[in-house]
C-alpha positions in Angstrom: -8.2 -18.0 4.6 -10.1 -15.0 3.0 -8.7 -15.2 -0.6 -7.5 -11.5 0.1 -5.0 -11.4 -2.6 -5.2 -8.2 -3.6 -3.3 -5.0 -1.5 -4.0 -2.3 -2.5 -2.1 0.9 -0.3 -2.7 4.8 -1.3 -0.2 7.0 -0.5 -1.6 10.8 -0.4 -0.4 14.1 1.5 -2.3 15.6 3.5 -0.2 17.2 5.1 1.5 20.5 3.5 4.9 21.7 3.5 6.9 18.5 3.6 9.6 17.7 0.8 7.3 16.4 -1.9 3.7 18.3 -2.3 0.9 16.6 -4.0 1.9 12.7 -3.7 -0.9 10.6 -4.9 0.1 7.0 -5.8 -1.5 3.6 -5.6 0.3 1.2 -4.5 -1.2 -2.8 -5.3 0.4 -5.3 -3.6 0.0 -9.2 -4.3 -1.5 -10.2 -1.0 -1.2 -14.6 -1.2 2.0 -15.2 -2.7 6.2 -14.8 -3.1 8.2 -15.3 0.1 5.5 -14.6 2.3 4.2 -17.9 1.9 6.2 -19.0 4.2 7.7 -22.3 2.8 11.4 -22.1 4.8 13.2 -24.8 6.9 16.4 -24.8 8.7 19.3 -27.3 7.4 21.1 -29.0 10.1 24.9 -29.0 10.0 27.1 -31.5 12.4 25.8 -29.8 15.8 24.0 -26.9 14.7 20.5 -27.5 14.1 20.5 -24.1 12.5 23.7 -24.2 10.3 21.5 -23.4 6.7 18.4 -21.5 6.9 16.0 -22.2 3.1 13.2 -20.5 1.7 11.1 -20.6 -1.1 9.5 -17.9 -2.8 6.3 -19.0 -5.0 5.2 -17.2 -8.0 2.1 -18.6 -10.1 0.9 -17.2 -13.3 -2.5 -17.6 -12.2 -1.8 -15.5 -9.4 0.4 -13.0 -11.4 -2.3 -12.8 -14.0 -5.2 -12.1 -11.2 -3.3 -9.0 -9.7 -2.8 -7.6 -12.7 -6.1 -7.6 -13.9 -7.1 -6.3 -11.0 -4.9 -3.0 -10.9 -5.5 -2.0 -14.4 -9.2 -2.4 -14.0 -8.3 -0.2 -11.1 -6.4 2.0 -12.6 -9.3 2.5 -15.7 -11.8 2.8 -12.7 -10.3 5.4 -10.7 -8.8 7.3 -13.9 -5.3 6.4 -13.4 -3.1 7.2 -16.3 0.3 5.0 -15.5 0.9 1.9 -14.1 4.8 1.1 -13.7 4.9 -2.7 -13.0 8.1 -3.7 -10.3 10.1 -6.5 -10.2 13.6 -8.0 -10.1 13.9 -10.3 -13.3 17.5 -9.1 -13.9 18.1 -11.5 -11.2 15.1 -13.6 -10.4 14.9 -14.9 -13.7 12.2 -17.4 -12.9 10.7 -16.2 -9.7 10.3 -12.0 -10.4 10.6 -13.1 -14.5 7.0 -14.8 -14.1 5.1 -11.9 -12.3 6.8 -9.6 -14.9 6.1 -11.4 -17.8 2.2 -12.2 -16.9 1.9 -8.4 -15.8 2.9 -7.4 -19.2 0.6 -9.6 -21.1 -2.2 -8.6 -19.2 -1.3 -4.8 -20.0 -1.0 -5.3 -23.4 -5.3 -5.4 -23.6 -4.7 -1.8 -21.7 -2.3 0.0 -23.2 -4.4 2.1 -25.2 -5.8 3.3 -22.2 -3.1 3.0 -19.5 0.7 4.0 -19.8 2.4 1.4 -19.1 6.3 1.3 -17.6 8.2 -1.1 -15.3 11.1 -0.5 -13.5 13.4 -3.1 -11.0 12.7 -2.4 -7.9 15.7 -1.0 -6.1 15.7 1.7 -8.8 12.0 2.1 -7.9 12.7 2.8 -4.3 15.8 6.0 -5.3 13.0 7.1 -7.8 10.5 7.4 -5.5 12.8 9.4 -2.8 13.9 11.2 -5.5 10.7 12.8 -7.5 7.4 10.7 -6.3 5.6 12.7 -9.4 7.0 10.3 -12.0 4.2 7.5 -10.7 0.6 6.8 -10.3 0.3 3.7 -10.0 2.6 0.7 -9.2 2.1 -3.0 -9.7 4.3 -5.4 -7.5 4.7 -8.6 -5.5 4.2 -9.4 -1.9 7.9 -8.8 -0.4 8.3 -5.8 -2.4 5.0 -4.1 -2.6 5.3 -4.4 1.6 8.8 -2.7 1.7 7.7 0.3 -0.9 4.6 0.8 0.6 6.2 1.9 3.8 8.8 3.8 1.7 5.8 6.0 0.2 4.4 6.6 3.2 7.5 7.8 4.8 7.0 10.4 1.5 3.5 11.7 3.0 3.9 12.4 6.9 4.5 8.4 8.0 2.5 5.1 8.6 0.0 6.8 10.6 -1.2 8.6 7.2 -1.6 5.2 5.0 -4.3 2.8 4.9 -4.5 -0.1 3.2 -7.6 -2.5 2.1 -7.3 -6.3 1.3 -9.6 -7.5 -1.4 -10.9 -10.7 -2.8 -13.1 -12.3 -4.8 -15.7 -12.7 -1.7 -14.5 -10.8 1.1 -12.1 -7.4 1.6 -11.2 -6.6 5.1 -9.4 -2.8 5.4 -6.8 -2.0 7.7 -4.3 0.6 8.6 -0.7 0.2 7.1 1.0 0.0 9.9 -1.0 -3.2 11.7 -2.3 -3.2 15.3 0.7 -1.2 17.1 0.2 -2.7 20.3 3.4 -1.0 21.5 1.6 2.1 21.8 -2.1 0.8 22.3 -4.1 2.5 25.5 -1.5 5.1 25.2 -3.9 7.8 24.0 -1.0 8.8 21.2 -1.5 6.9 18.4 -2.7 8.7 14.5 -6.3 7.2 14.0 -6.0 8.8 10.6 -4.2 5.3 8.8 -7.5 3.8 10.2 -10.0 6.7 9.0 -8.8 6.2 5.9 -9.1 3.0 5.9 -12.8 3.5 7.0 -13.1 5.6 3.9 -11.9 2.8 1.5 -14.5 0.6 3.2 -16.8 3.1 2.2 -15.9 3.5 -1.3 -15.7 -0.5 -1.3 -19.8 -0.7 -0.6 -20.7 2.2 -2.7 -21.2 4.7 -0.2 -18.8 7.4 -2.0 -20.2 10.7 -0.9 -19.7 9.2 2.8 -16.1 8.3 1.9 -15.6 11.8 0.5 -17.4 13.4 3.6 -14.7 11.6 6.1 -11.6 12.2 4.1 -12.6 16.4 3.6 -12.7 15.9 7.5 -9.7 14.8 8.2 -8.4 17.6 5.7 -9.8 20.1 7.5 -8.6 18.6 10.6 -5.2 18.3 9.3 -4.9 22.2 7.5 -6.3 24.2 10.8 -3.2 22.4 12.3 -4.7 23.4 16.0 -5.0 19.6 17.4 -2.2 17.0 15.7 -1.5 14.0 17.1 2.7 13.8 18.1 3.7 11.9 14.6 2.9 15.4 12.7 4.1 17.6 15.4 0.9 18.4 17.6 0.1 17.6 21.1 -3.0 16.6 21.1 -3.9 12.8 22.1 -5.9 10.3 19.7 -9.5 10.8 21.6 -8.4 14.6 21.0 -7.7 14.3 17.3 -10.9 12.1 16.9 -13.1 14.3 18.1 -11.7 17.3 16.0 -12.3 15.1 13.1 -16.2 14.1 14.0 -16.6 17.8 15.0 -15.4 18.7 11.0 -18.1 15.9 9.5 -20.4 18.3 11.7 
Protein backbone atom coordinates (compact mmCIF):
# COMPACT_ATOMS: atom_id res chain seq x y z
CA UNK A 1 0.00 0.00 0.00
CA UNK A 2 2.86 2.35 1.22
CA UNK A 3 5.54 1.49 -1.46
CA UNK A 4 7.81 0.50 1.59
CA UNK A 5 10.15 -1.54 -0.33
CA UNK A 6 13.02 -1.02 1.33
CA UNK A 7 13.99 -2.98 4.94
CA UNK A 8 16.53 -1.93 6.26
CA UNK A 9 17.47 -3.99 9.99
CA UNK A 10 20.72 -2.96 12.22
CA UNK A 11 22.03 -5.47 14.20
CA UNK A 12 24.37 -3.84 17.07
CA UNK A 13 25.47 -5.13 20.64
CA UNK A 14 24.75 -3.43 23.31
CA UNK A 15 25.07 -5.63 25.41
CA UNK A 16 28.75 -6.86 26.62
CA UNK A 17 30.08 -10.13 27.22
CA UNK A 18 28.15 -12.35 24.85
CA UNK A 19 30.04 -14.55 22.21
CA UNK A 20 30.69 -12.01 19.53
CA UNK A 21 31.69 -8.25 20.93
CA UNK A 22 31.25 -5.31 18.63
CA UNK A 23 28.55 -6.60 16.00
CA UNK A 24 27.48 -3.85 13.79
CA UNK A 25 25.85 -4.89 10.47
CA UNK A 26 23.16 -3.54 8.31
CA UNK A 27 20.98 -5.67 7.18
CA UNK A 28 18.60 -4.28 3.78
CA UNK A 29 15.95 -6.33 3.03
CA UNK A 30 13.65 -6.09 -0.24
CA UNK A 31 10.37 -5.22 1.41
CA UNK A 32 7.53 -5.74 -1.94
CA UNK A 33 8.75 -8.67 -3.56
CA UNK A 34 10.02 -12.72 -3.85
CA UNK A 35 7.70 -15.20 -2.13
CA UNK A 36 6.20 -12.91 0.05
CA UNK A 37 4.00 -11.71 -2.57
CA UNK A 38 1.93 -14.19 -1.90
CA UNK A 39 0.93 -15.67 -5.34
CA UNK A 40 0.18 -19.56 -4.07
CA UNK A 41 -2.84 -21.88 -4.72
CA UNK A 42 -3.63 -25.31 -3.71
CA UNK A 43 -3.95 -28.16 -6.53
CA UNK A 44 -6.74 -30.39 -6.07
CA UNK A 45 -6.06 -34.14 -6.30
CA UNK A 46 -9.16 -36.88 -6.61
CA UNK A 47 -10.57 -35.98 -2.97
CA UNK A 48 -8.10 -33.90 -1.59
CA UNK A 49 -8.65 -30.33 -2.14
CA UNK A 50 -5.19 -29.90 -0.85
CA UNK A 51 -3.21 -32.68 -2.59
CA UNK A 52 -0.46 -29.88 -4.32
CA UNK A 53 0.21 -26.75 -2.63
CA UNK A 54 2.06 -23.82 -5.61
CA UNK A 55 3.79 -20.74 -5.10
CA UNK A 56 5.38 -18.30 -6.98
CA UNK A 57 8.20 -16.24 -6.09
CA UNK A 58 8.48 -12.81 -8.19
CA UNK A 59 11.67 -11.08 -8.88
CA UNK A 60 11.72 -7.86 -11.17
CA UNK A 61 14.73 -6.06 -12.27
CA UNK A 62 13.19 -2.90 -11.59
CA UNK A 63 12.70 -3.90 -8.16
CA UNK A 64 16.22 -5.54 -7.90
CA UNK A 65 17.72 -2.48 -9.30
CA UNK A 66 15.75 -0.01 -6.74
CA UNK A 67 17.20 -1.97 -3.57
CA UNK A 68 20.31 -1.89 -4.70
CA UNK A 69 20.59 1.59 -5.24
CA UNK A 70 19.30 2.18 -2.26
CA UNK A 71 21.82 0.22 0.07
CA UNK A 72 24.90 1.38 -1.56
CA UNK A 73 23.74 4.99 -1.32
CA UNK A 74 23.36 3.76 2.21
CA UNK A 75 26.24 2.24 2.64
CA UNK A 76 28.30 5.61 1.04
CA UNK A 77 26.03 7.64 3.44
CA UNK A 78 26.62 6.01 6.59
CA UNK A 79 30.41 5.20 5.69
CA UNK A 80 29.93 1.60 5.20
CA UNK A 81 32.97 -0.09 3.69
CA UNK A 82 31.41 -3.64 2.39
CA UNK A 83 28.40 -4.69 1.12
CA UNK A 84 28.21 -8.64 0.52
CA UNK A 85 25.05 -9.15 -1.78
CA UNK A 86 23.01 -12.77 -0.86
CA UNK A 87 21.32 -14.90 -2.92
CA UNK A 88 20.77 -18.48 -4.16
CA UNK A 89 21.59 -18.44 -8.06
CA UNK A 90 23.40 -21.81 -7.83
CA UNK A 91 19.89 -22.95 -7.76
CA UNK A 92 17.39 -20.26 -8.49
CA UNK A 93 18.81 -19.66 -11.70
CA UNK A 94 16.16 -17.23 -12.81
CA UNK A 95 14.42 -16.24 -9.63
CA UNK A 96 17.76 -15.47 -7.04
CA UNK A 97 19.94 -15.19 -10.71
CA UNK A 98 17.90 -11.77 -11.47
CA UNK A 99 18.39 -10.04 -7.98
CA UNK A 100 21.99 -11.09 -8.19
CA UNK A 101 22.77 -10.04 -11.41
CA UNK A 102 20.94 -6.47 -11.22
CA UNK A 103 22.67 -6.06 -7.62
CA UNK A 104 25.97 -6.50 -9.32
CA UNK A 105 25.46 -4.03 -12.03
CA UNK A 106 24.38 -1.50 -9.84
CA UNK A 107 27.65 -2.05 -7.64
CA UNK A 108 29.79 -1.82 -10.46
CA UNK A 109 29.21 2.42 -10.33
CA UNK A 110 30.38 1.80 -6.41
CA UNK A 111 33.04 -0.19 -6.37
CA UNK A 112 35.62 2.28 -6.08
CA UNK A 113 34.09 3.29 -3.02
CA UNK A 114 32.35 0.22 -1.59
CA UNK A 115 33.88 -3.48 -1.32
CA UNK A 116 31.84 -5.36 -2.84
CA UNK A 117 31.32 -9.53 -2.14
CA UNK A 118 28.36 -11.93 -2.37
CA UNK A 119 27.91 -15.01 -0.91
CA UNK A 120 24.79 -17.80 -1.20
CA UNK A 121 22.90 -17.61 1.48
CA UNK A 122 23.09 -20.67 3.50
CA UNK A 123 26.83 -20.09 3.59
CA UNK A 124 25.90 -16.64 4.77
CA UNK A 125 23.96 -17.81 7.70
CA UNK A 126 27.26 -20.45 9.15
CA UNK A 127 29.38 -17.24 8.44
CA UNK A 128 27.63 -15.14 10.34
CA UNK A 129 27.39 -17.70 13.51
CA UNK A 130 30.75 -18.23 12.90
CA UNK A 131 32.72 -14.67 12.92
CA UNK A 132 29.93 -11.71 12.44
CA UNK A 133 33.26 -9.30 11.83
CA UNK A 134 33.60 -10.50 8.19
CA UNK A 135 30.37 -8.15 7.30
CA UNK A 136 29.04 -4.71 7.25
CA UNK A 137 26.58 -4.62 5.20
CA UNK A 138 24.38 -7.22 3.50
CA UNK A 139 22.08 -6.87 0.43
CA UNK A 140 19.28 -9.57 0.12
CA UNK A 141 15.69 -10.45 -0.85
CA UNK A 142 12.55 -10.56 1.00
CA UNK A 143 12.41 -14.43 2.29
CA UNK A 144 16.02 -14.28 3.03
CA UNK A 145 16.76 -10.88 4.31
CA UNK A 146 13.63 -11.94 6.95
CA UNK A 147 15.25 -15.30 8.03
CA UNK A 148 19.06 -13.60 8.52
CA UNK A 149 17.79 -10.71 10.13
CA UNK A 150 16.51 -12.79 12.98
CA UNK A 151 19.78 -14.82 12.80
CA UNK A 152 21.87 -11.47 13.56
CA UNK A 153 19.88 -10.59 16.15
CA UNK A 154 20.10 -13.77 17.88
CA UNK A 155 24.11 -12.64 17.51
CA UNK A 156 23.41 -9.35 19.74
CA UNK A 157 21.15 -10.30 22.86
CA UNK A 158 17.72 -11.34 20.75
CA UNK A 159 14.70 -9.68 18.87
CA UNK A 160 14.06 -7.41 21.62
CA UNK A 161 17.49 -5.55 20.66
CA UNK A 162 16.74 -5.04 16.69
CA UNK A 163 14.71 -2.47 15.05
CA UNK A 164 13.86 -2.20 11.82
CA UNK A 165 12.53 0.83 9.47
CA UNK A 166 10.49 0.42 6.19
CA UNK A 167 11.27 3.06 3.59
CA UNK A 168 9.87 4.34 0.39
CA UNK A 169 9.85 6.67 -2.04
CA UNK A 170 6.90 8.71 -0.02
CA UNK A 171 6.44 7.25 3.25
CA UNK A 172 8.84 5.03 5.90
CA UNK A 173 6.98 3.61 8.78
CA UNK A 174 9.72 2.10 11.67
CA UNK A 175 9.01 -0.79 13.71
CA UNK A 176 10.52 -3.22 15.99
CA UNK A 177 11.93 -6.62 14.47
CA UNK A 178 10.05 -8.67 16.13
CA UNK A 179 6.29 -7.23 15.12
CA UNK A 180 3.51 -6.51 17.75
CA UNK A 181 4.03 -9.67 20.22
CA UNK A 182 0.65 -9.76 21.32
CA UNK A 183 1.54 -12.94 23.21
CA UNK A 184 3.12 -11.07 25.80
CA UNK A 185 1.25 -7.61 25.38
CA UNK A 186 -0.17 -5.98 28.99
CA UNK A 187 2.24 -8.36 30.44
CA UNK A 188 4.59 -5.58 31.75
CA UNK A 189 7.78 -7.96 30.40
CA UNK A 190 8.40 -7.12 27.13
CA UNK A 191 12.15 -5.26 25.84
CA UNK A 192 10.87 -1.67 24.64
CA UNK A 193 14.52 -1.35 23.45
CA UNK A 194 13.63 -3.03 19.53
CA UNK A 195 11.07 -0.12 19.66
CA UNK A 196 13.54 2.68 21.01
CA UNK A 197 15.62 1.98 18.51
CA UNK A 198 13.32 2.09 16.15
CA UNK A 199 12.33 5.57 17.52
CA UNK A 200 15.90 6.49 16.93
CA UNK A 201 15.86 5.49 13.19
CA UNK A 202 12.74 7.71 12.97
CA UNK A 203 14.80 10.24 14.24
CA UNK A 204 17.76 9.97 12.03
CA UNK A 205 15.04 9.49 9.14
CA UNK A 206 13.74 13.40 9.68
CA UNK A 207 17.05 14.86 10.43
CA UNK A 208 16.85 15.07 14.01
CA UNK A 209 20.43 13.16 14.55
CA UNK A 210 21.70 14.59 17.80
CA UNK A 211 18.06 13.46 19.20
CA UNK A 212 18.74 9.90 17.77
CA UNK A 213 22.14 9.87 19.28
CA UNK A 214 20.79 11.26 22.73
CA UNK A 215 18.19 8.07 22.93
CA UNK A 216 20.50 5.46 21.80
CA UNK A 217 23.60 6.79 24.56
CA UNK A 218 20.43 6.22 26.91
CA UNK A 219 19.72 3.11 26.39
CA UNK A 220 23.58 2.38 26.62
CA UNK A 221 23.82 3.65 29.76
CA UNK A 222 20.80 1.84 30.73
CA UNK A 223 22.06 -1.35 29.37
CA UNK A 224 26.03 -1.07 30.93
CA UNK A 225 24.82 -0.10 34.70
CA UNK A 226 23.04 -3.49 34.31
CA UNK A 227 20.80 -2.55 37.63
CA UNK A 228 17.19 -2.71 35.91
CA UNK A 229 17.06 -5.34 32.69
CA UNK A 230 14.13 -6.48 31.39
CA UNK A 231 13.93 -10.77 31.65
CA UNK A 232 15.30 -11.31 27.84
CA UNK A 233 18.93 -10.01 29.14
CA UNK A 234 18.67 -11.49 32.48
CA UNK A 235 17.15 -8.68 34.72
CA UNK A 236 14.01 -8.45 36.65
CA UNK A 237 12.87 -5.48 36.09
CA UNK A 238 9.37 -4.98 34.03
CA UNK A 239 9.06 -2.84 30.80
CA UNK A 240 7.45 0.50 32.58
CA UNK A 241 10.69 -0.27 34.89
CA UNK A 242 13.22 -0.35 32.15
CA UNK A 243 11.47 2.70 30.39
CA UNK A 244 11.71 4.84 33.00
CA UNK A 245 15.56 3.97 33.62
CA UNK A 246 15.98 4.84 30.12
CA UNK A 247 14.00 8.47 30.24
CA UNK A 248 15.84 8.99 33.65
CA UNK A 249 19.45 8.49 31.44
CA UNK A 250 18.22 11.17 28.59
CA UNK A 251 17.91 13.30 31.98
Amino acid sequence: MFGLYANVRPARTYVTGGRFEDVDIVLIRENTEGLYVGVEHFIPIDDDPHAVAEASGIITRSGSRRIAEYAFEYAIAQGRKKITIVHKANILKCLSGLFLETASQVGEKYQDRIEIDTGIVDACAMQLVQDPSQFDMILTTNMFGDILSDLMAGLVGGLGLTPGANIGKDAAIFEAVHGSAPDIAGKGIANPTALLLAAAMMLDHVGENDKAARLRDAIQATIDDGDCLTGDLGGKAGTDEYAQAVITKLA
